[in-house]
N, C-alpha and C positions, 0 to 999 in steps of 0.2 A: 635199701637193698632190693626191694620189691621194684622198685623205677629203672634201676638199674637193669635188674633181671630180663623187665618187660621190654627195655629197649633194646637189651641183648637179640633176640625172641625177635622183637620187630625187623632188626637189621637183618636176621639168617635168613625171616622171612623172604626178606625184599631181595637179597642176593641171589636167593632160590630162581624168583621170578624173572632179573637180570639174566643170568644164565639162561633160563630156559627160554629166554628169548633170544640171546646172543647166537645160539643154537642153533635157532629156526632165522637168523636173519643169515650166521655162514649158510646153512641150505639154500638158503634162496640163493645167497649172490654164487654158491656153486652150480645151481642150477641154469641160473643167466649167462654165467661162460659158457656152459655145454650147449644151451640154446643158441646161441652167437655163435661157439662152431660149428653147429647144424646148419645154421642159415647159409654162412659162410661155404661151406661142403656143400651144400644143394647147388649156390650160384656158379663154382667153378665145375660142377658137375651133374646139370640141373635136370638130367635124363634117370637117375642112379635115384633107389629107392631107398629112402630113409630105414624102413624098415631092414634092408639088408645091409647097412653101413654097418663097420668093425670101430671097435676102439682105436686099433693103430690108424685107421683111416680117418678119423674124428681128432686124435691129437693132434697134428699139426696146423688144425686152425683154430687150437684153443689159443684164448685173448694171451699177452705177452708176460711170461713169468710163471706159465701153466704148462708141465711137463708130461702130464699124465692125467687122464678123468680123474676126477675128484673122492675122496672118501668121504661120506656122509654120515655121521652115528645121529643116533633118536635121543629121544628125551631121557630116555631108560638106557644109555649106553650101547644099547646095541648096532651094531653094523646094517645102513642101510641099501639096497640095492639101487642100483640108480638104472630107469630104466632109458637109455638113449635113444633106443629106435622107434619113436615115438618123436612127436612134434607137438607141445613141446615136450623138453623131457619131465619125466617123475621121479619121483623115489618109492621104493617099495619095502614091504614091512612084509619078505615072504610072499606072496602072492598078492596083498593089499598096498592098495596107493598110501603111501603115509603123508598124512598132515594134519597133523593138532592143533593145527592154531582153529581161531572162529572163522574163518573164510576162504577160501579156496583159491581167492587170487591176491592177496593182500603182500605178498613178496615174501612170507614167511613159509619157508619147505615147500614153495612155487616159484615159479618163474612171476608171476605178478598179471598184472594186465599192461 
């Protein structure tokens, strides 16, 4: 009973941790299309200040199958802000950059290097 328990316990554990990386890898690869239509949007328009770019002006060169910016939730459920006019982009936790993971460019709730 006690093995059985323990390995119940181990499996939730490890699911926990699947998750909370699944999380942080959607972040990233949603940060990577927004990045790629930033890039995009500068080249057809390479005088225009990233920082003054709109959402609707940003959506139509998100990658194909992408109808609107992305929604981003945290580890904790909650709704992250995605900051776009910025190169590249972030997400933000309320006025703070969010990213949990260990490293800042590793592709997890980053664009990556």
């Amino acid at each position: 009973m006690g093995l059985i328990l323990g390995l119940t316990v181990m499996i939730g554990f490890g699911y926990h941790l699947v998750s909370d990386w699944r999380k942080g890898r959607d972040a990233g690869l949603s940060l990577q299309a927004v990045y790629a239509a930033q890039r995009a949007y500068m080249a057809d328009n390479p005088t225009a200040d990233i920082s003054a770019v709109t959402a609707p002006q940003l959506s139509p060169y998100l990658p194909q199958g992408w109808s609107a910016l992305p929604i981003v939730v945290g580890l904790s459920g909650e709704v992250l802000s995605l900051n776009f006019t910025v190169m590249p982009p972030v997400l933000l936790n309320g006025s703070l950059r969010y990213d949990p993971s260990a490293k800042t460019a590793d592709n997890l709730w980053d664009v990556g290097e």
